[in-house]
C-alpha positions as a Python dict, from the first residue, in 0.01 Angstrom:
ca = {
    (1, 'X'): (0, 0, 0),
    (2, 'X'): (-152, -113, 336),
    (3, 'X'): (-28, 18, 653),
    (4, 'X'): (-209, -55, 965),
    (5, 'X'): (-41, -35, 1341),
    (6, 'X'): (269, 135, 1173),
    (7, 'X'): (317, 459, 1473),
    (8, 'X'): (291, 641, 1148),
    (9, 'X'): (584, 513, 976),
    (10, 'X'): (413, 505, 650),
    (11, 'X'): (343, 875, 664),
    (12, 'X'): (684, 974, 743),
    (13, 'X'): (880, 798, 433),
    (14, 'X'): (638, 768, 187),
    (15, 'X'): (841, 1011, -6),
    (16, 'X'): (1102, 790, -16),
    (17, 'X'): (872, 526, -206),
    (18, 'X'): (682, 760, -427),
    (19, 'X'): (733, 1002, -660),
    (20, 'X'): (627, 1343, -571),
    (21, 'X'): (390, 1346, -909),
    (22, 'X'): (172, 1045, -740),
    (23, 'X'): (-111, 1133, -528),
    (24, 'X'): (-164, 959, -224),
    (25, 'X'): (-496, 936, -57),
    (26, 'X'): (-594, 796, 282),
    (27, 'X'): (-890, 606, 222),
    (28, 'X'): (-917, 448, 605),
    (29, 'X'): (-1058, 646, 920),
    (30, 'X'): (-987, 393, 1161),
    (31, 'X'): (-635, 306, 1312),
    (32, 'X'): (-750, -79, 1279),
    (33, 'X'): (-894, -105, 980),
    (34, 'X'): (-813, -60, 621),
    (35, 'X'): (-914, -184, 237),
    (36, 'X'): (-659, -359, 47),
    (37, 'X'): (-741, -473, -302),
    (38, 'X'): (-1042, -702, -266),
    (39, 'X'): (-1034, -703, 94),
    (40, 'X'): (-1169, -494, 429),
    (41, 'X'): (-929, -602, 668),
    (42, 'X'): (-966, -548, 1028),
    (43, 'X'): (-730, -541, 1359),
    (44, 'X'): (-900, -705, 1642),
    (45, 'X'): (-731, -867, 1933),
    (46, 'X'): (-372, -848, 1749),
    (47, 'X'): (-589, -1082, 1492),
    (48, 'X'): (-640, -1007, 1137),
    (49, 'X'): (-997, -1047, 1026),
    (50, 'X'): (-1079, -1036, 621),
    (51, 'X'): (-1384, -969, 448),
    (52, 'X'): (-1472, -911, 62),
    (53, 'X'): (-1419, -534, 15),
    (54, 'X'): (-1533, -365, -338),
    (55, 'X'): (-1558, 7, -318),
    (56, 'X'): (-1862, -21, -650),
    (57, 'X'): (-2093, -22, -307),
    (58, 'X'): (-1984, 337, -188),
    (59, 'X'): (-2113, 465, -551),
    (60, 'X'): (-2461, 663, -588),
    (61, 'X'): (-2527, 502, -908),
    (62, 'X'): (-2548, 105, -1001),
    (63, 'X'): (-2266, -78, -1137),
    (64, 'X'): (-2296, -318, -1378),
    (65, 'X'): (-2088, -612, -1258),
    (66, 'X'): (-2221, -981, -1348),
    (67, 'X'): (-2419, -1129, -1597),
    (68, 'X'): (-2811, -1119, -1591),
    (69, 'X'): (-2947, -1442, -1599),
    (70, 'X'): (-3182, -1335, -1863),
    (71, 'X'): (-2842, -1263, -2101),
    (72, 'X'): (-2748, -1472, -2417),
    (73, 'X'): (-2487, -1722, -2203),
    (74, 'X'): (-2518, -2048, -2174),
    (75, 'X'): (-2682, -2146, -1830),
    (76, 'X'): (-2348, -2354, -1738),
    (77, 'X'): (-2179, -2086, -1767),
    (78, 'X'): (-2409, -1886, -1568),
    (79, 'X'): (-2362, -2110, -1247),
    (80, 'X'): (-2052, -2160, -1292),
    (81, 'X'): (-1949, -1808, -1222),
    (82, 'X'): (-2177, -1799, -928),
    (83, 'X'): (-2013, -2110, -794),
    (84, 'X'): (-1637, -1900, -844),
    (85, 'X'): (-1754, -1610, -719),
    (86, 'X'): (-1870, -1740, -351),
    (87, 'X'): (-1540, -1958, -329),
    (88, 'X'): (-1384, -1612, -351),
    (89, 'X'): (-1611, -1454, -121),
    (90, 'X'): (-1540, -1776, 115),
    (91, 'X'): (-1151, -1736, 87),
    (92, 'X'): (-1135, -1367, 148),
    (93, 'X'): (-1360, -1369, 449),
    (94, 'X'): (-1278, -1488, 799),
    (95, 'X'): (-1624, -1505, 981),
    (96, 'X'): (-1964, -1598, 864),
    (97, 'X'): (-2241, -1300, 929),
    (98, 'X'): (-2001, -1076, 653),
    (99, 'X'): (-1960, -1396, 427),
    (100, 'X'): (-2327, -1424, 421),
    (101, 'X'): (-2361, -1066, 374),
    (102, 'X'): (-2125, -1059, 80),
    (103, 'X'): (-2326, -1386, -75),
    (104, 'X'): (-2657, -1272, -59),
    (105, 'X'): (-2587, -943, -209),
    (106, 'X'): (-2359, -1119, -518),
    (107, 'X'): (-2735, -1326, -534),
    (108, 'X'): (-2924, -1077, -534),
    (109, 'X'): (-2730, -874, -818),
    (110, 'X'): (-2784, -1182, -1023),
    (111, 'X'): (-3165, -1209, -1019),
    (112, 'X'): (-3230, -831, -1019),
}
């Protein structure tokens, strides 16, 4: 559930949503910011800005995500999913500078 800019509506009848047996957890700090799914989204200017969120990053450990390039798959297959992967880093994320960010990370996980 994403609630940003609510006057604390959310927290007021989310017992009327949830059962009492499901714990809730604020994950966001900020007023104008919160994760949903795959995304970080951000309240700026009464304008929603998106980037590619994946909470594997907070983690103290690595996380096994892709396929190494050294791996027994077929190299077309290889490229391919690079090729999906920053078209969904492109349509989750409204500016460039975290779009790059997001890209050269995903390239770097590849060729580690």
């Amino acid at each position: 559930m994403i609630a940003l800019i609510d006057d604390d509506e959310f927290l007021r009848s989310y017992k009327e949503i949830y059962p009492k047996e499901m714990e809730l957890k604020v994950e966001n700090q900020e007023i104008d910011s919160a994760s949903f799914l795959d995304l970080g989204l951000h309240v700026e200017d009464n304008i929603f800005n998106s980037k590619l969120y994946d909470k594997r990053e907070a983690f103290h450990f690595s996380v096994v995500r892709m396929p190494y390039k050294c791996s027994n798959m077929p190299y077309k297959m290889f490229y391919s999913t690079i090729g999906a992967e920053i078209l969904r880093i492109c349509r989750a994320t409204s500016h460039y500078p975290p779009f790059l960010d997001s890209v050269r990370k995903l390239i770097l996980r590849y060729y580690e």
